[in-house]
NULOGU-836738 format. One record per residue (C-alpha): x, y, z. Coordinates in steps of 0.02 Angstrom, whole numbers. Last residue first. Example, Ala and Ser with C-alpha at 12.3 -4.5 7.8 and 13.67 -1.06 7.14 Angstrom:
2
> 684 | -53 | 357
> 615 | -225 | 390
***
This chain:
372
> 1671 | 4064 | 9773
> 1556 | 3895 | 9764
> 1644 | 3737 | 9771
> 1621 | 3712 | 9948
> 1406 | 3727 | 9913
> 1418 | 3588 | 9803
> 1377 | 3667 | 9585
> 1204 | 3683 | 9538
> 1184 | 3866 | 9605
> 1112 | 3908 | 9442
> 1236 | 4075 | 9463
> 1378 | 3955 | 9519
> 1361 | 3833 | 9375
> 1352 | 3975 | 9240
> 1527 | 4037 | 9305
> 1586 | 3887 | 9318
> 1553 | 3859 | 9136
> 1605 | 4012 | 9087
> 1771 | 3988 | 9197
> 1790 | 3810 | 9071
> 1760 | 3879 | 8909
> 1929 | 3898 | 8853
> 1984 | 3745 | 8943
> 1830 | 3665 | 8857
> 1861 | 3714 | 8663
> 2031 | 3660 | 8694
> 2007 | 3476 | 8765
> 1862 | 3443 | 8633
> 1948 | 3537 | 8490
> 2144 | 3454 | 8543
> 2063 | 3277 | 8568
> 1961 | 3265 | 8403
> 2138 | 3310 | 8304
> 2240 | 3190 | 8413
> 2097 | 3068 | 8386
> 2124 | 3092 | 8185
> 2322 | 3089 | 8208
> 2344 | 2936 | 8270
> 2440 | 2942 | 8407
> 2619 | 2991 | 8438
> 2587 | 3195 | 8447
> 2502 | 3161 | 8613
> 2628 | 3258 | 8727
> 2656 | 3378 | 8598
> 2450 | 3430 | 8607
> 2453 | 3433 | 8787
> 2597 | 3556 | 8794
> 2503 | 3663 | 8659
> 2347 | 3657 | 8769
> 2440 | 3718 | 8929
> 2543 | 3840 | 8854
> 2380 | 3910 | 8787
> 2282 | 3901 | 8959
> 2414 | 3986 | 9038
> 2403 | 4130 | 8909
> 2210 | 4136 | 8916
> 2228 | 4163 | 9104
> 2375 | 4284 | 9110
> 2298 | 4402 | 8961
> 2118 | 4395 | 9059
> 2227 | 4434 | 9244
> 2311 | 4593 | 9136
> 2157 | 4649 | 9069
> 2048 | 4647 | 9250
> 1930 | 4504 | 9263
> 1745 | 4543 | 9315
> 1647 | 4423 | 9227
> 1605 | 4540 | 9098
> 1800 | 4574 | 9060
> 1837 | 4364 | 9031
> 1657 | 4405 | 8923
> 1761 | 4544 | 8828
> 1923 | 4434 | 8811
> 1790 | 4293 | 8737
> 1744 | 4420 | 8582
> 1564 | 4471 | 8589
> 1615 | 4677 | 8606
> 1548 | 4720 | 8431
> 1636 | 4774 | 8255
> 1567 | 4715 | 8095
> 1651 | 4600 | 8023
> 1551 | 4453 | 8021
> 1414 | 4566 | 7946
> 1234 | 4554 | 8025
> 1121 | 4431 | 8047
> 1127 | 4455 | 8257
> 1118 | 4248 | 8301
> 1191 | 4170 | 8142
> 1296 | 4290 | 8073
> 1373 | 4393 | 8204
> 1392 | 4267 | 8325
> 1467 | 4131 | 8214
> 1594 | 4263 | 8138
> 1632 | 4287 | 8349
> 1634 | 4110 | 8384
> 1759 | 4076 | 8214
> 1849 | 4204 | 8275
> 1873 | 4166 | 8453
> 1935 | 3998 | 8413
> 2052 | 4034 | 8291
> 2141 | 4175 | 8414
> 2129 | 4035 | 8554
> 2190 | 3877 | 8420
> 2351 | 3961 | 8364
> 2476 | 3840 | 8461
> 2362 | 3701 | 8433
> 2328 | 3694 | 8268
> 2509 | 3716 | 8237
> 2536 | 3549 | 8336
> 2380 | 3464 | 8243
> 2447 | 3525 | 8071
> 2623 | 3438 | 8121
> 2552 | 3294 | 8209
> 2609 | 3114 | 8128
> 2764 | 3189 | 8033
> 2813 | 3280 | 8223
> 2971 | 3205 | 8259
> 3019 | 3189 | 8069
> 3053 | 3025 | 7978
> 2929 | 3057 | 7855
> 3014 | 3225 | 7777
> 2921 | 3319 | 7645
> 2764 | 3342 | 7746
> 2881 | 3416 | 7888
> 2932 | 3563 | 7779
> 2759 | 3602 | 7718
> 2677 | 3612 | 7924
> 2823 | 3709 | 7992
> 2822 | 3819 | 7864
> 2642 | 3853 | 7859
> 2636 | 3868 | 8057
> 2795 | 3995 | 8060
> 2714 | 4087 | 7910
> 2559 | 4097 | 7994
> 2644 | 4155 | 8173
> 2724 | 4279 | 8050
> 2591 | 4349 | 7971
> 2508 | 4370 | 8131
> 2636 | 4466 | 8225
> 2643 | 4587 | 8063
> 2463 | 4610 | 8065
> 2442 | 4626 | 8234
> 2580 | 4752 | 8254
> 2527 | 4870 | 8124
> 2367 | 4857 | 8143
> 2393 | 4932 | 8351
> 2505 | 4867 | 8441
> 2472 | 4984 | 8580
> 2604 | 5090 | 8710
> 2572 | 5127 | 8897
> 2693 | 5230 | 8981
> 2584 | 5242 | 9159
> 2491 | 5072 | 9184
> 2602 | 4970 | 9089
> 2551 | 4789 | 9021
> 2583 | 4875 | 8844
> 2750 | 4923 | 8879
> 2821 | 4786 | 8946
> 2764 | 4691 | 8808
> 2816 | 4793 | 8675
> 2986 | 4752 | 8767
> 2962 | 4573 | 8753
> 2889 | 4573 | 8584
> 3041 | 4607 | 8489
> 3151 | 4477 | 8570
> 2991 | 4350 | 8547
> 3022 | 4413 | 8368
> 3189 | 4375 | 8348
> 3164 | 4191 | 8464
> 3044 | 4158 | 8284
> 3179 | 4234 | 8131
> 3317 | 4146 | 8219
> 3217 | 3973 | 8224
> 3146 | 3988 | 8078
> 3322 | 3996 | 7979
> 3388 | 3881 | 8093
> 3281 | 3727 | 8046
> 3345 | 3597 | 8128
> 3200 | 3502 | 8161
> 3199 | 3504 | 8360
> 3276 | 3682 | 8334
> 3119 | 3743 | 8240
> 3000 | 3647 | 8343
> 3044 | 3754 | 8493
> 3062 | 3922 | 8398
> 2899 | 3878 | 8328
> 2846 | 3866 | 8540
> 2920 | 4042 | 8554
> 2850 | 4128 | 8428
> 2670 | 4037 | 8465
> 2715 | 4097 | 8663
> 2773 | 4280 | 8615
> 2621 | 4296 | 8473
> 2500 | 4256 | 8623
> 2587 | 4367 | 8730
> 2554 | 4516 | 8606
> 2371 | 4469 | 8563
> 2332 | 4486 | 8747
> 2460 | 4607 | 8825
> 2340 | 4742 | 8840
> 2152 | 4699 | 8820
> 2057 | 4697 | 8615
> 2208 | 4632 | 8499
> 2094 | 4468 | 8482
> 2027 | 4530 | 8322
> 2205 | 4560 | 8238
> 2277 | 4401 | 8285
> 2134 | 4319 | 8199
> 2170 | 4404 | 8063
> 2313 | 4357 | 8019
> 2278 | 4179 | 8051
> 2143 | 4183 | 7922
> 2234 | 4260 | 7783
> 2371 | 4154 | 7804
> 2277 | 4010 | 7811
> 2164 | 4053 | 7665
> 2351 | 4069 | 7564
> 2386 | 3904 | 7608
> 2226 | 3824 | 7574
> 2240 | 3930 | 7408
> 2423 | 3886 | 7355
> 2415 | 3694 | 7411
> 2226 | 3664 | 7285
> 2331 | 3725 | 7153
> 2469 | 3626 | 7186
> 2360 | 3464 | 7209
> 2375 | 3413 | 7384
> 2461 | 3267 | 7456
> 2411 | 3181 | 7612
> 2232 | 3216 | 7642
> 2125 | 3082 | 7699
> 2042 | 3208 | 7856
> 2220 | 3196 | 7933
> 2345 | 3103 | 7835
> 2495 | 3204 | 7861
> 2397 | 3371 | 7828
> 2475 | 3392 | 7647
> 2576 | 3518 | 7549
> 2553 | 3663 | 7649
> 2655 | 3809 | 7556
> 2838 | 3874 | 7557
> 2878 | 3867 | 7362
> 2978 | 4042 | 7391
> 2944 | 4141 | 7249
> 2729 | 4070 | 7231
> 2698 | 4043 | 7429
> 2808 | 4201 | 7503
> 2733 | 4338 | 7378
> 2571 | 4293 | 7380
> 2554 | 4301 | 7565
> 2614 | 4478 | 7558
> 2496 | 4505 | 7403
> 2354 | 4424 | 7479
> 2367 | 4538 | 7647
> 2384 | 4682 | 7533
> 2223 | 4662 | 7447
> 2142 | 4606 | 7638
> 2189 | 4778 | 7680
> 2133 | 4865 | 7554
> 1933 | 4771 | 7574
> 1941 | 4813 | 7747
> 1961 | 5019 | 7716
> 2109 | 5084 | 7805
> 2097 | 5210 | 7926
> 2207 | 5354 | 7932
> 2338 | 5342 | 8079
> 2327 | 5153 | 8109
> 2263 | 5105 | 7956
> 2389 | 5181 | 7870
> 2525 | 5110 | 7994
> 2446 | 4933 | 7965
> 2462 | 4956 | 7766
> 2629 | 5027 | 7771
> 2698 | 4867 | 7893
> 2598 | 4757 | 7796
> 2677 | 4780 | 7629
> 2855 | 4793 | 7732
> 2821 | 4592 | 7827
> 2780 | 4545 | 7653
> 2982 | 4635 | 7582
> 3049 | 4578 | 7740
> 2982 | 4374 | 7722
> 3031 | 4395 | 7555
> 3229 | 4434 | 7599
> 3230 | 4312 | 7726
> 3165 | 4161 | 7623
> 3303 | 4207 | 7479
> 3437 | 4235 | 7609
> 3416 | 4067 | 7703
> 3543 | 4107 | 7835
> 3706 | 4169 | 7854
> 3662 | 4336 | 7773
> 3494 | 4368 | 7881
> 3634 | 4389 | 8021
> 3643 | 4609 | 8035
> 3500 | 4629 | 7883
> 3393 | 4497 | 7963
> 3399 | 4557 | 8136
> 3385 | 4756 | 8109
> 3215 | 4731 | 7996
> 3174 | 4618 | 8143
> 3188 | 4764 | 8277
> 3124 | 4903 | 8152
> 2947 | 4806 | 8124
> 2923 | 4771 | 8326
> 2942 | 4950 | 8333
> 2844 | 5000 | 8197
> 2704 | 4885 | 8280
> 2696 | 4984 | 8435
> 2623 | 5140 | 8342
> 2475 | 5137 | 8446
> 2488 | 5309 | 8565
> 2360 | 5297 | 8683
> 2235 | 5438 | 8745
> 2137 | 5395 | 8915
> 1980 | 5292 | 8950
> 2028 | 5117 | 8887
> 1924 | 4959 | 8879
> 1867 | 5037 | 8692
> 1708 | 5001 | 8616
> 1624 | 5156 | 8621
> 1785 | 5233 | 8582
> 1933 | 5304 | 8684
> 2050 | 5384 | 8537
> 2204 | 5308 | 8491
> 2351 | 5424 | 8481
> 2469 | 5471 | 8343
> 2456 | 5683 | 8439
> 2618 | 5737 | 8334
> 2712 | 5770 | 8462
> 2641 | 5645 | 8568
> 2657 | 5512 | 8454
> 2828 | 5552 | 8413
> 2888 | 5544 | 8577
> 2824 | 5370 | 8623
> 2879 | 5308 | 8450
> 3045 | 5403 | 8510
> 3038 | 5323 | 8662
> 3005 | 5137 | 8596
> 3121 | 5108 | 8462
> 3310 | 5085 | 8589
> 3196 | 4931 | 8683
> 3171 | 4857 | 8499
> 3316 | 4870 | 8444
> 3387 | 4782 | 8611
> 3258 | 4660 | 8600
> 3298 | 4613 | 8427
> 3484 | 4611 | 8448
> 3475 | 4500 | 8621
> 3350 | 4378 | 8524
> 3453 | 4354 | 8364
> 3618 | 4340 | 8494
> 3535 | 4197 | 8600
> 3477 | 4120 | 8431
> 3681 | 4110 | 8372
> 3751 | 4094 | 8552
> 3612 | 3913 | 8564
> 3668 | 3869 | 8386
> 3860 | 3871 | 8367
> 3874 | 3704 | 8238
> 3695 | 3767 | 8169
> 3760 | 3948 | 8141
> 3880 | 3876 | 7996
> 4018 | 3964 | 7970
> 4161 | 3908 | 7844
> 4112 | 4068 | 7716
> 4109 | 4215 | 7841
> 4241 | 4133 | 7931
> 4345 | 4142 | 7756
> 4290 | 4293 | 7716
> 4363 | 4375 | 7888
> 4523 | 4304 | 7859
***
């Protein structure tokens, strides 16, 4: 009896208890991880340091990424059956590369050059056994169709890109965390709209894993971080969600989102993007120095300059990110070059907008009722 539900099931006919339950089990894992991380850390003294660059005066422990690791592990080995096995399977064994690279970092440091190794490898792994790549850009820029080879590195340059990005912007609590929840949670979006339950479970998983990370991190008293670990693994995923999204829509024209698919996933990773193309900017051009070098020029540290605490910096950037990505869907019908010009002009100013007031006020150039 139990083989023949187990063969006649299809998670698509029950989908809203099927995601629902892929959430619940994640968060639930992930909720059970979190004291004996907490304990463990102590124990063992796992903590991050206060640094010269650090927003944080006390001793934190940053294992939060094994717990976010354990709660999807837990999710695709429990339903990862009724899905896409093959997919699943490679997403765990790249989501395990970076897991023991991230937690080697974390406790030993990691040299750069190791971890961007591994990064290829995981990334490796998914394009070439799995044939999930970005085949085209629906026309943006001229390019519809890529030549495979051409497919494999653009893809892979997006993972590594993305990646990282989510692992520069892990700077005040709750930033890179949230940001991961609302991509997650927006893929999870597009994911049902297309019918692709396989992303779908794996996406509302994670937001179930980040939630009670999330709790955690925004806490004053049992405060938990990321750390590599996290940021790498919320990262690869974010870039798997976009590269998915991005090379299954290029193979079907009648899709919702043909016209905007890179300009959607643009758009739901443009902050972390953003900031680290300014900061690699910053670091090259104006102090001639390595673009990965560590300084405090990221935008979170100016939203920290200008007198924001970390939580009201995480809640600004967040809002402006739902924001952006709302704007984006609501213009996915036009052509997809002005979609593209309207998402860098619109984004690059919400994200620049306080700085601008900011500026305004100091020149005293703005009304005297404007002025705080």
């Amino acid at each position: 009896m139990i083989k023949e539900l187990l063969e006649n099931f299809n998670p698509l006919d029950h989908q809203a208890f099927w995601l629902f339950g892929a959430a619940f089990i994640a968060m639930i894992v992930s909720m059970s991880t979190f004291p004996a991380i907490f304990n463990i850390s102590e124990a063992k003294h796992l903590m991050d340091e206060p640094g010269e660059r650090s927003s944080h005066s006390k001793k934190t422990p940053n294992l939060g990424g094994v717990g976010i690791y354990i709660s999807l592990v837990v999710v695709i080995t429990l339903i990862g059956g009724a899905l896409d096995t093959k997919i699943l399977m490679l997403i765990l064994g790249s989501l395990t590369i970076l897991f023991f690279l991230g937690l080697k970092d974390d406790l030993l440091i990691l040299s750069p050059r190791k971890k961007l190794f591994g990064q290829i490898i995981a990334a490796m792994v998914l394009i070439v056994f799995t044939d999930t790549r970005i085949i085209g850009l629906s026309g943006l820029f001229g390019v519809s169709v890529m030549p495979y080879w051409l497919s494999v590195g653009f893809t892979l340059f997006v993972y590594i890109l993305i990646i990282n990005a989510y692992n520069l912007i892990d700077g005040v609590d709750g930033l890179a965390g949230s940001l991961a929840l609302i991509a997650s949670a927006a893929f999870a979006f597009i994911a049902i709209k297309t019918e692709d339950i396989t992303m779908a479970t794996t996406a509302v998983a994670t937001v179930g894993a980040l939630i009670p990370f999330l709790r955690l991190n925004l806490s004053k008293n049992k405060k938990i971080f990321m750390g590599d670990t996290g940021s790498m693994l919320v990262g690869f995923l974010v870039a798997f969600y976009s590269v998915r999204f991005i090379g299954t829509i290029q193979g079907n024209p009648t899709s919702l989102f043909f016209n905007s698919a890179p300009v959607m996933a643009l758009s739901i990773v443009f902050f972390p993007l953003l900031d680290t193309f300014r900061i690699f900017a910053i670091r090259l051009l104006i102090f001639k120095k390595s673009p990965f070098s560590a300084d405090k020029n990221h935008l979170h540290h100016r939203f920290l300059d200008l007198g924001f605490s970390h939580r009201q910096t995480t809640s600004f950037i967040v809002i402006l990110n739902v924001m952006l990505i709302t704007f984006s869907y609501t213009i996915r019908h036009i052509d997809i070059h002005f979609q593209f010009f309207l998402l860098i002009v619109v984004g690059t100013f919400l994200y620049s907008s306080l700085f601008i007031y900011n500026w305004l006020v100091v020149n005293k150039w703005l009304p005297e009722f404007l002025r705080p």
